[in-house]
C-alpha positions as CSV (number, residue, x, y, z in Angstrom):
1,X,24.2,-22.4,-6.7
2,X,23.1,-24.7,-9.0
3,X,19.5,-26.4,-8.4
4,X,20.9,-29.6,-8.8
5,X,23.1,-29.0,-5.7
6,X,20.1,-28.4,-3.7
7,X,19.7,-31.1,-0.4
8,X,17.0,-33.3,-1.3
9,X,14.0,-33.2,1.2
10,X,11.8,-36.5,1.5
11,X,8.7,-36.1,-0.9
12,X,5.0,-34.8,-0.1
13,X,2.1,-33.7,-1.8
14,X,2.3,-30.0,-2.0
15,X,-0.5,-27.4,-2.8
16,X,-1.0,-25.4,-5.4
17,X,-2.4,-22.5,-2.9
18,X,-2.7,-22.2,0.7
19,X,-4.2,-18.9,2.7
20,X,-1.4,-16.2,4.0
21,X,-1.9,-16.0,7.8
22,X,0.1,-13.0,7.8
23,X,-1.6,-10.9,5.4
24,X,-3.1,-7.6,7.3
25,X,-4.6,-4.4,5.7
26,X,-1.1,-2.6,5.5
27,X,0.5,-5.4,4.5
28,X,-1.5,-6.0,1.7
29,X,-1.3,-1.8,0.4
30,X,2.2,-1.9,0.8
31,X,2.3,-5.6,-1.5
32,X,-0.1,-4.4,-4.0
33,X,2.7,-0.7,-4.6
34,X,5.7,-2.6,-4.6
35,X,4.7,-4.9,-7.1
36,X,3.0,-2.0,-9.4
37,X,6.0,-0.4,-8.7
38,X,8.3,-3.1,-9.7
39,X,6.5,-3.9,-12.9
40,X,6.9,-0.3,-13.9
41,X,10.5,-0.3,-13.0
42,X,11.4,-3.2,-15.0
43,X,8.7,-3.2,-17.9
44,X,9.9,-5.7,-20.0
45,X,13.5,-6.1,-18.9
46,X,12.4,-9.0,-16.1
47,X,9.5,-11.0,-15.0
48,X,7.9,-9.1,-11.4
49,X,5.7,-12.1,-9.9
50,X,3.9,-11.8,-6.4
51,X,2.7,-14.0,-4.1
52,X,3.8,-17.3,-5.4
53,X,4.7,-20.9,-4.8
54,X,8.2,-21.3,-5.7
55,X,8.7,-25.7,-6.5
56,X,12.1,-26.9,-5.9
57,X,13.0,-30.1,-7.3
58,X,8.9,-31.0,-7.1
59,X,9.5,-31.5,-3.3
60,X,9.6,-28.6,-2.0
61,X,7.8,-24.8,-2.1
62,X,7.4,-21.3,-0.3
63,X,5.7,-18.4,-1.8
64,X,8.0,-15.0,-1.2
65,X,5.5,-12.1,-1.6
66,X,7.8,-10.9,-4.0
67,X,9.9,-12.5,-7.1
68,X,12.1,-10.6,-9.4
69,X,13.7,-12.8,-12.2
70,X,15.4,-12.4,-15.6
71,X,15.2,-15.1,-18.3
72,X,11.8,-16.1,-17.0
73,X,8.8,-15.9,-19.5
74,X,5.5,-14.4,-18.7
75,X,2.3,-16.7,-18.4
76,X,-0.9,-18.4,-16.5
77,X,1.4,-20.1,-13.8
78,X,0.0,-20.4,-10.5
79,X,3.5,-22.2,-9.3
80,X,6.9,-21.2,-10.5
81,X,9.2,-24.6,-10.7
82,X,12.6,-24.9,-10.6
83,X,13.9,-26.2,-12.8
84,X,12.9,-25.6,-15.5
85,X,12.6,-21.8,-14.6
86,X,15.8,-19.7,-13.6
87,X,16.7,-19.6,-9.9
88,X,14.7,-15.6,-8.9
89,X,17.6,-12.9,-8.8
90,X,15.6,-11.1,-6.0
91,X,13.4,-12.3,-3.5
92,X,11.2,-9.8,-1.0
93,X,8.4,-9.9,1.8
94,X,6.1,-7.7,3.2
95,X,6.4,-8.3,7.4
96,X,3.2,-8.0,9.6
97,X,3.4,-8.4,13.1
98,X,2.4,-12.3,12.3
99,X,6.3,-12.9,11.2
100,X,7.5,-11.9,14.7
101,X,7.0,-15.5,16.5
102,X,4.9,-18.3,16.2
103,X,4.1,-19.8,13.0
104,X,4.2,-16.7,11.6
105,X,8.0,-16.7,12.6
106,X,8.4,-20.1,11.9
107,X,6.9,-19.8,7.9
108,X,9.9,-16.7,7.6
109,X,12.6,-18.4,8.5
110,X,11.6,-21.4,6.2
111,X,11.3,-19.3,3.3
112,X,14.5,-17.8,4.2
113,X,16.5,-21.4,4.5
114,X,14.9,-22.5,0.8
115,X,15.7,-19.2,-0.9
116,X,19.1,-19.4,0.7
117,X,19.6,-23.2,-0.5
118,X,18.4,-22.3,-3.9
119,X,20.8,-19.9,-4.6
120,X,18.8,-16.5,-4.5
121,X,21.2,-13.8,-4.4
122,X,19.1,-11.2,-2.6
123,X,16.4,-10.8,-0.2
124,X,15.1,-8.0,1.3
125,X,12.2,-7.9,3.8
126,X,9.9,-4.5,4.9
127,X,8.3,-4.0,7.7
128,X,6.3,-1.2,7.1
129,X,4.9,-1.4,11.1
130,X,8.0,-0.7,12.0
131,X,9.6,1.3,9.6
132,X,12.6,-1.2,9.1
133,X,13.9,-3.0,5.6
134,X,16.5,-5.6,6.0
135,X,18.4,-7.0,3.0
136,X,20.1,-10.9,2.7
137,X,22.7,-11.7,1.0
138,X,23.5,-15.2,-0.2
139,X,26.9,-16.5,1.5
140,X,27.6,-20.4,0.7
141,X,23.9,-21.2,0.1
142,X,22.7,-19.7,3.1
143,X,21.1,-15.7,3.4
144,X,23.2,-14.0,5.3
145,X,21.3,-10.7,6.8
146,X,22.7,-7.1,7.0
147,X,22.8,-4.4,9.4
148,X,18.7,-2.9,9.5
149,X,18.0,-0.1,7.9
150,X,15.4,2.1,6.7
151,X,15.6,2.4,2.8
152,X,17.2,0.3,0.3
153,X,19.4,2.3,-3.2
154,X,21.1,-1.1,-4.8
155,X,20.5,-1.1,-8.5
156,X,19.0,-4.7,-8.0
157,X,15.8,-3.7,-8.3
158,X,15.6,-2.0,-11.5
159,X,16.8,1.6,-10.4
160,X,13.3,1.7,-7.6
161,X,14.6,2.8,-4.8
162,X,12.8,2.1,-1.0
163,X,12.3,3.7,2.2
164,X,10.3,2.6,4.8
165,X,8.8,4.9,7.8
166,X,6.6,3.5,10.5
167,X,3.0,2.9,8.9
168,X,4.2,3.4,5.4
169,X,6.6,2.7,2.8
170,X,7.9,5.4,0.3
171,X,8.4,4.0,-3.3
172,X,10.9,6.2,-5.5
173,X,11.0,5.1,-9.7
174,X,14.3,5.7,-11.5
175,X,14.9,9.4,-11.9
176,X,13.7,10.0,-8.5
177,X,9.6,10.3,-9.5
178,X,7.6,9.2,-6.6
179,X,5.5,6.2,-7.0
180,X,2.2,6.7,-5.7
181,X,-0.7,4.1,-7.3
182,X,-1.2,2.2,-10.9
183,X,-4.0,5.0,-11.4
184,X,-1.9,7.7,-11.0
185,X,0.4,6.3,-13.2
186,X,-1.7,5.4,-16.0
187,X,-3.1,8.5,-16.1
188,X,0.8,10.3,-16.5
189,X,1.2,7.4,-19.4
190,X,-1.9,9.1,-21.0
191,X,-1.1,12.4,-20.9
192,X,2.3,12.0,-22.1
193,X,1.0,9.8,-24.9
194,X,-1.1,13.1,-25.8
195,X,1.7,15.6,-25.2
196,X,3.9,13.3,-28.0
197,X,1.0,12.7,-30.6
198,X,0.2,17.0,-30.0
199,X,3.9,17.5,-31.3
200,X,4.4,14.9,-33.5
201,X,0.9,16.9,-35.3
202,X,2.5,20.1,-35.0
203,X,6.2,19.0,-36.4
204,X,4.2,17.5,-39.6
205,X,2.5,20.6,-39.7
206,X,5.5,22.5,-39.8
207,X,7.2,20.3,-41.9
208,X,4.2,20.9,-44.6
209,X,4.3,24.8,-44.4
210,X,8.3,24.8,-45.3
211,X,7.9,22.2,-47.9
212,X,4.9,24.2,-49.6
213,X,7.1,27.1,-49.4
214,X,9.9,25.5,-51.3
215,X,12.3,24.7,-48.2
216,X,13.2,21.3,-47.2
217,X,12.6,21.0,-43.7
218,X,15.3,18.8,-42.9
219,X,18.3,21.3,-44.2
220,X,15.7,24.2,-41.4
């Protein structure tokens, strides 16, 4: 859908941030993975933004705890407008018990009536409390939901596969490798980095013994 066929919404003064009433301890670990995760998925391939104000038209915003989109530059932006951005290809939250009625409830299904309006093609939602992930697809402009599950396998988000279990969520990277933290991951970068600059040495070394014994090493 096209942002110019969004319904217009009579204008007010939106803010730039605003506190999350629904942020707890296990929603927040489970946030900070997923995007890590995400990043690493997609490296350069599509811009992984979290918690967010998403501007429609300059009249109206909600901030998905997770936005996947290609086309989109990275920068300094505290607010992501559309336009001039792309419409997100993926939209996700973390749920806490908050999102279950009340305002809480109320601030979810908001979201999901903009994100549906806008065109987003796919939203997903964990509960990690639970143990439950739900995905929405976009039907007509509106996000249609799917049966629950437990674990989502689509290719939408860059081959990183999901499962939730009550109290936890279990990220898996492409090839299966499971996701654990940034540090643990930094630290397989490094040692790989080593292992590669360790061959590379030995290869030139090589390379130099053949070559001071009169063979070309690329005929060996």
């Amino acid at each position: 859908m096209a942002t110019d066929d969004v319904p217009m919404a009579p204008r007010v003064d939106l803010p730039d941030e605003a506190p999350d009433i629904t942020t707890t301890e296990l929603h927040a670990a489970v946030l900070h993975r997923l995007l890590a995760a995400l990043r690493l998925a997609f490296r350069a391939e599509a811009l992984v933004l979290g918690d967010i104000f998403v501007r429609v038209n300059g009249i109206e915003q909600v901030s998905p705890d997770v936005l996947v989109v290609h086309g989109a530059e990275p920068g300094t932006r505290t607010v992501y407008r559309i336009p001039p951005e792309p419409v997100p290809d993926v939209t996700g939250e973390v749920l806490s018990r908050v999102n279950r009625s009340g305002e809480g409830r109320r601030l979810l299904e908001q979201k999901r009536d903009l994100l549906g309006r806008l065109g987003v093609p796919l939203h997903i939602e964990l509960d990690p409390e639970r143990g439950v992930l739900t995905t929405w697809h976009n039907i007509g402009g509106k996000l249609v939901v799917d049966p629950p599950t437990d674990r989502f396998e689509g290719d939408e988000l860059g081959g990183l596969h999901i499962r939730c279990t009550p109290g936890d969520v279990d990220l898996r990277l492409p090839g299966g490798r499971l996701f654990t933290d940034v540090v643990d991951e930094v630290d397989r970068a490094d040692r790989e980095a080593r292992r590669a600059d360790t061959e590379a040495r030995r290869a030139d070394r090589l390379a130099e013994a053949l070559r001071d014994a009169g063979i070309d090493p690329d005929s060996v």
